[in-house]
Biopython code that builds the backbone (N, CA, C, O; Angstrom):
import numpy as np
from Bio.PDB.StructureBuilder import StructureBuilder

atoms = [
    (1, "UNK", "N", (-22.131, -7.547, 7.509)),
    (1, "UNK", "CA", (-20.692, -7.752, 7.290)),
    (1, "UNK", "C", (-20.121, -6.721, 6.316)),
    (1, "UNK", "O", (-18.893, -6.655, 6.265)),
    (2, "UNK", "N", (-20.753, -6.005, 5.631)),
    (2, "UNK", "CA", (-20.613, -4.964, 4.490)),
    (2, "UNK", "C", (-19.443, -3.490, 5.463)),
    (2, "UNK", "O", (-19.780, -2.581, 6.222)),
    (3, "UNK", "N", (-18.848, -3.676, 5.228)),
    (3, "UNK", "CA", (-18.290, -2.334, 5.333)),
    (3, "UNK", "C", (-18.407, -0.874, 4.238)),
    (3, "UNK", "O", (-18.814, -0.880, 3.076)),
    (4, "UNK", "N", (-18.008, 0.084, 4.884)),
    (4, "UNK", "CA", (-18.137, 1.228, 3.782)),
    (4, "UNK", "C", (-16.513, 1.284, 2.975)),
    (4, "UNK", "O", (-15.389, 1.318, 3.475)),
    (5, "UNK", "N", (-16.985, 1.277, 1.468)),
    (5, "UNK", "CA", (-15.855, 1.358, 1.226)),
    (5, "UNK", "C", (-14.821, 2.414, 0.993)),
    (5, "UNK", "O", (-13.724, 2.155, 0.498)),
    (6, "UNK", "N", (-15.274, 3.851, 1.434)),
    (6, "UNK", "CA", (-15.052, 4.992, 1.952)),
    (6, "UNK", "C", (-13.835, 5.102, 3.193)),
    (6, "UNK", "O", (-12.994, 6.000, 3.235)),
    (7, "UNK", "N", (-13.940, 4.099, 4.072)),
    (7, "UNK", "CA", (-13.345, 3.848, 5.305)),
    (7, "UNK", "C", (-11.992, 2.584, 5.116)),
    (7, "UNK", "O", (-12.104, 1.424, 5.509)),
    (8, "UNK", "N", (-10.600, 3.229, 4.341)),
    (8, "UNK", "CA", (-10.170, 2.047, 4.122)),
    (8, "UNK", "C", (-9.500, 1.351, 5.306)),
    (8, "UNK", "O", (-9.370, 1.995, 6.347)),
    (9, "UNK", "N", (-9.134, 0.290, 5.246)),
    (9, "UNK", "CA", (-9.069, -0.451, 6.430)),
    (9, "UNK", "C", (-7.247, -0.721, 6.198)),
    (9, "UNK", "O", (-6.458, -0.649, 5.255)),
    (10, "UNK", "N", (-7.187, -1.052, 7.632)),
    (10, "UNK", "CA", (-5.891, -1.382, 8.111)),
    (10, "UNK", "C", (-5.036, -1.897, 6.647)),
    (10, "UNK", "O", (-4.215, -1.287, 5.962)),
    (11, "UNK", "N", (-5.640, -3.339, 6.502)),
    (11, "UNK", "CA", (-5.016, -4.340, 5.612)),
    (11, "UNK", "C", (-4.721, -3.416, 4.250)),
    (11, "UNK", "O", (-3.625, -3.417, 3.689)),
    (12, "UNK", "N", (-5.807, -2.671, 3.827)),
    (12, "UNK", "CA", (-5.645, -2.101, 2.879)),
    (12, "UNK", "C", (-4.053, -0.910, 2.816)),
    (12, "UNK", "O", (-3.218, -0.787, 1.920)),
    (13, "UNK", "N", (-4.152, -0.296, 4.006)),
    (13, "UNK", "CA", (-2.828, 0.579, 3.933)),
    (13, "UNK", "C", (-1.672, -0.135, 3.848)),
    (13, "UNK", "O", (-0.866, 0.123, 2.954)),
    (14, "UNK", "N", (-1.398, -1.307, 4.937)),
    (14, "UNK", "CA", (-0.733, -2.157, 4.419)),
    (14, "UNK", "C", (-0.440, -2.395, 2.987)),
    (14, "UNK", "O", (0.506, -2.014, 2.297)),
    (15, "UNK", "N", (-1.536, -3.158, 2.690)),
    (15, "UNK", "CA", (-1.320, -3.570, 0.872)),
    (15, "UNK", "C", (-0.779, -2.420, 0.184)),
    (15, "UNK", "O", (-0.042, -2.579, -0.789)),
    (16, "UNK", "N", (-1.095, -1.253, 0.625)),
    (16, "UNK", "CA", (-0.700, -0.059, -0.682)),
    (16, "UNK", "C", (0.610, 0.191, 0.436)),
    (16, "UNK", "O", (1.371, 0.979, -0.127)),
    (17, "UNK", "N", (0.836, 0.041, 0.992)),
    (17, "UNK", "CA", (2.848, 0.490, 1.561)),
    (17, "UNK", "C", (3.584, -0.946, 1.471)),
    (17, "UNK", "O", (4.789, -1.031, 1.711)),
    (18, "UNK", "N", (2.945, -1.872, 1.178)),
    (18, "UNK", "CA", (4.046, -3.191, 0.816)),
    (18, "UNK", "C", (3.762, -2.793, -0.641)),
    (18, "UNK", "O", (4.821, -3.338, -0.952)),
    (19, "UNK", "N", (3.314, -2.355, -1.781)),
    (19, "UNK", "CA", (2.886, -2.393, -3.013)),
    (19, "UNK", "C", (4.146, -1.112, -2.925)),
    (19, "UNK", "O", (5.216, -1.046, -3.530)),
    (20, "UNK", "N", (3.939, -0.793, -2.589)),
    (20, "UNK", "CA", (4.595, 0.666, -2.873)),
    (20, "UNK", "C", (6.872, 0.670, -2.518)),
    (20, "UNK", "O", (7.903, 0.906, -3.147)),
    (21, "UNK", "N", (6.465, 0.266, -1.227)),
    (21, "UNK", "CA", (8.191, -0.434, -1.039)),
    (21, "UNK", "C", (8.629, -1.654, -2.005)),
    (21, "UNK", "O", (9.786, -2.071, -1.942)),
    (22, "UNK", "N", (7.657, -2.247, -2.936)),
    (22, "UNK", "CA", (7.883, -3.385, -3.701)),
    (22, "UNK", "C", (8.521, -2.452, -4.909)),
    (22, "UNK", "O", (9.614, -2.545, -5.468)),
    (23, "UNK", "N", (7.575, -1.638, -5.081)),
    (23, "UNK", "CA", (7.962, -0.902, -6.875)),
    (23, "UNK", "C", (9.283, -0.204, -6.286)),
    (23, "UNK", "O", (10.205, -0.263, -7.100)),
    (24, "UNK", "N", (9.639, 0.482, -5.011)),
    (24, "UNK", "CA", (11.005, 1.415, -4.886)),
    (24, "UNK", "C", (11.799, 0.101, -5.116)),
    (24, "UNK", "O", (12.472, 0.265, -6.134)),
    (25, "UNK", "N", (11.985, -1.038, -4.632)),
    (25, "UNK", "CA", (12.922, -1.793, -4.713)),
    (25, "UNK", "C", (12.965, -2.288, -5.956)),
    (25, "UNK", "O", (13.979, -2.959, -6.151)),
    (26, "UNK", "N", (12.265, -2.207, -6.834)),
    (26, "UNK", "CA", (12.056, -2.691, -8.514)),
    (26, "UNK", "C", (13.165, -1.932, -9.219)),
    (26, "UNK", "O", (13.939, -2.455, -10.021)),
    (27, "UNK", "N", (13.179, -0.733, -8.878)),
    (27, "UNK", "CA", (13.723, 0.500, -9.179)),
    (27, "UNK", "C", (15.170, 0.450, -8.518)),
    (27, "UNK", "O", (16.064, 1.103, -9.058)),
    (28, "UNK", "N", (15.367, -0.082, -7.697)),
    (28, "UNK", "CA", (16.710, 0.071, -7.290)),
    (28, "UNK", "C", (17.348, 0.600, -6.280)),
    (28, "UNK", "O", (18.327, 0.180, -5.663)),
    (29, "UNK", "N", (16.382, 2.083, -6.083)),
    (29, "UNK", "CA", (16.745, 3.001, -5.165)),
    (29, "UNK", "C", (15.647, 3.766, -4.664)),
    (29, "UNK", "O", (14.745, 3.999, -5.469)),
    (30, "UNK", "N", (15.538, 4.204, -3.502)),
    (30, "UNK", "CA", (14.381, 5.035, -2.893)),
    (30, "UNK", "C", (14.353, 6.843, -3.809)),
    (30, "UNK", "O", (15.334, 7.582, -3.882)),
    (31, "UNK", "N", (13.152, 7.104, -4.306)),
    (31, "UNK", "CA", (12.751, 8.052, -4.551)),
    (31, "UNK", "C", (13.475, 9.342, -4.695)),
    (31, "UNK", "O", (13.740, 10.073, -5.649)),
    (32, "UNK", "N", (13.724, 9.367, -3.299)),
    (32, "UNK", "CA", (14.652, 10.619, -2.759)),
    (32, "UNK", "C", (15.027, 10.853, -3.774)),
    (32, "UNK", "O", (15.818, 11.781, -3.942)),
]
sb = StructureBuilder()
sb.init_structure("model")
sb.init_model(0)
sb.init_chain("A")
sb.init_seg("    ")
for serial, (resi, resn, name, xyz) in enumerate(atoms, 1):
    if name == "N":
        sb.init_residue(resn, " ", resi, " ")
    sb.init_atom(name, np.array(xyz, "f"), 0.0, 1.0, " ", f" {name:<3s}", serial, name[0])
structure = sb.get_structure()
């Protein structure tokens, strides 16, 4: 059941682009 943790997985990109659209909206405004 061990995966490599080298190989990140789906859920994980997810988690870091909902993590990531969470902090732009913290902020107020997109990056740009």
């Amino acid at each position: 059941e061990s995966q490599p943790v080298e190989e990140p997985t789906p859920e994980d990109f997810w988690d870091a682009l909902i993590q990531s659209m969470a902090q732009q909206s913290q902020k107020g405004k997109a990056p740009q």
